[in-house]
C-alpha positions as CSV (number, residue, x, y, z in Angstrom):
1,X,76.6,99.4,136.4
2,X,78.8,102.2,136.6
3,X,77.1,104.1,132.8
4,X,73.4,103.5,134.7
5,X,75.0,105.4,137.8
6,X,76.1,107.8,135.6
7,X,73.1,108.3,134.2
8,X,71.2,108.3,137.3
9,X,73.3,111.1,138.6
10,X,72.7,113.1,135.7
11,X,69.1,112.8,135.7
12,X,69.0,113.8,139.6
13,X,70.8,116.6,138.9
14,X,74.2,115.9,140.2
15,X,76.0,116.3,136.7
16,X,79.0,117.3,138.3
17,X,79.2,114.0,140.3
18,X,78.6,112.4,137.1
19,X,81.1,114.0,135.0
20,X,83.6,113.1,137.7
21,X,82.6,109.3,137.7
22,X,82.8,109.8,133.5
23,X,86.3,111.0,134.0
24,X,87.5,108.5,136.4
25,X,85.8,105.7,135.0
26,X,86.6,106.6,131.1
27,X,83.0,105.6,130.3
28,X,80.4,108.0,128.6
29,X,76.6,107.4,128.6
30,X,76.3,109.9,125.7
31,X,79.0,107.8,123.3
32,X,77.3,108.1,120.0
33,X,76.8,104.4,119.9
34,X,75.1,104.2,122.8
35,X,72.8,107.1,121.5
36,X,71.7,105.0,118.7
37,X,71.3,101.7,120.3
38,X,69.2,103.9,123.0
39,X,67.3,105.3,119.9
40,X,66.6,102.3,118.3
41,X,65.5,100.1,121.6
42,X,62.9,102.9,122.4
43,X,61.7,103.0,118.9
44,X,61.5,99.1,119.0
45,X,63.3,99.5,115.9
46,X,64.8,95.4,116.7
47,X,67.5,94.7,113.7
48,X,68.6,98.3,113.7
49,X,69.4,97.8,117.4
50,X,70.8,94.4,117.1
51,X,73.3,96.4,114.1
52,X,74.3,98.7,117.1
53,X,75.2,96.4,119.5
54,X,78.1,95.1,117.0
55,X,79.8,98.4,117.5
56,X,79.4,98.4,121.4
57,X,80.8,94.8,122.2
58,X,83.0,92.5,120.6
59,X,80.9,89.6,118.7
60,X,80.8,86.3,120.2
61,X,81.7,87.0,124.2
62,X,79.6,87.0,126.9
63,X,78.6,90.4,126.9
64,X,78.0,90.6,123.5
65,X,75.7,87.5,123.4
66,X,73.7,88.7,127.1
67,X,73.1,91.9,125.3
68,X,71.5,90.1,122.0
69,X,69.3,88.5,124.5
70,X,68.2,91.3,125.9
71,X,66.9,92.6,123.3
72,X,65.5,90.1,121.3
73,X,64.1,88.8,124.6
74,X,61.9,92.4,124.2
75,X,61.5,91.6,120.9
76,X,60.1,88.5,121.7
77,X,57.5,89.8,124.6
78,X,56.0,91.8,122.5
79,X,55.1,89.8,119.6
80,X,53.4,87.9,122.5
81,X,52.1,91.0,123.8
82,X,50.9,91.9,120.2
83,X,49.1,88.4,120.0
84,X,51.8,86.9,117.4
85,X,52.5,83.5,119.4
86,X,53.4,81.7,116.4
87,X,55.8,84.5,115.1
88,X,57.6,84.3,118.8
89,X,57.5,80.7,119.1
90,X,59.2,80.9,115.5
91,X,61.6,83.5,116.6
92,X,62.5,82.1,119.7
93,X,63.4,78.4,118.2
94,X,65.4,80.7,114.9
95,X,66.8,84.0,116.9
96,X,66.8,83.2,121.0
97,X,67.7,79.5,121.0
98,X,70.9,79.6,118.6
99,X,72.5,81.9,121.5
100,X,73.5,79.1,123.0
101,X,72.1,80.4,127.1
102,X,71.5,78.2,129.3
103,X,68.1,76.4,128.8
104,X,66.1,77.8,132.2
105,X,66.3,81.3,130.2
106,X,64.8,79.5,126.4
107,X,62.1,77.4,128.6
108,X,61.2,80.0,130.4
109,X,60.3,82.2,127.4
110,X,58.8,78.7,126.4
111,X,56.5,78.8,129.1
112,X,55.0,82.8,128.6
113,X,54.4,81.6,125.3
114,X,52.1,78.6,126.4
115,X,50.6,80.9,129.0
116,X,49.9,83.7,126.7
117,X,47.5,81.1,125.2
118,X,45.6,80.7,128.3
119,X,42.6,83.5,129.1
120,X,42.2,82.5,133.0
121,X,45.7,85.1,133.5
122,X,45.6,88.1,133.8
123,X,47.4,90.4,130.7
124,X,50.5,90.7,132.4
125,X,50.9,87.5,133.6
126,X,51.5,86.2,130.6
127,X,53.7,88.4,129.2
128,X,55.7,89.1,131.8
129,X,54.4,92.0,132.6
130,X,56.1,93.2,129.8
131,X,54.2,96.3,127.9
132,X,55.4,97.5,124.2
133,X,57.2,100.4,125.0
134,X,56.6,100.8,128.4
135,X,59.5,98.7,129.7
136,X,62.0,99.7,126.5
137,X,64.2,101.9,128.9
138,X,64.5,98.9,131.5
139,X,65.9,97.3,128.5
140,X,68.2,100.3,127.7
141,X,69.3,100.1,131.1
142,X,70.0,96.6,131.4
143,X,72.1,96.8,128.4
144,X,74.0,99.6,129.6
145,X,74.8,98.1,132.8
């Protein structure tokens, strides 16, 4: 939470708040690591963001495995958005699944893939309300939380 207060103090203006919380803190929201993965997640540029992530958090902790979710999560909403159900159900069962979360999170994704089949809902129902793009810097956010 602290690098998305950081960045929210930045972006209202308050840099010198900021730069003290950087200071105090020892985190930077403009590490060149984090520029990239930022880069990449906005781009929806998946694999090359996934490659990022490796030099952010240690493979195979929590954090590390939360923050492959998130992103392949995205990843996943918008081949559903895109109208590629069988491509996400396929990348769910070989990308999402193999992380090992608890299964509430995998059916759920399940579940906006059988309701992305169904006309009666409205658009964003059935993804999520997820929009290619639009909701990238949520993701950014999340992972930088």
């Amino acid at each position: 939470y602290t690098r998305l207060i950081i960045q929210a103090l930045d972006e209202l203006g308050y840099g010198r708040s900021a730069d003290a919380l950087r200071e105090e803190s020892g985190l930077s929201v403009n590490h060149p690591a984090i520029a990239k993965l930022e880069k990449c997640v906005l781009e929806g540029e998946w694999d090359e963001a996934e490659e990022h992530l490796g030099h952010l958090w240690p493979r195979d902790n929590q954090d590390s495995v939360w923050a492959l979710y998130t992103v392949r999560r995205q990843r996943f909403m918008e081949m559903l958005q895109g109208g590629n159900v069988d491509a996400a159900v396929e990348y769910l069962q070989k990308r999402i699944t193999p992380l090992g979360l608890e299964a509430s999170k995998v059916h759920d994704l399940a579940m906006r893939a059988v309701l992305s089949h169904q006309t009666l809902l409205p658009p964003s129902a059935s993804r999520g309300g997820v929009v290619a793009g639009q909701d990238r810097g949520v993701g950014f956010s999340q992972l930088c939380s």
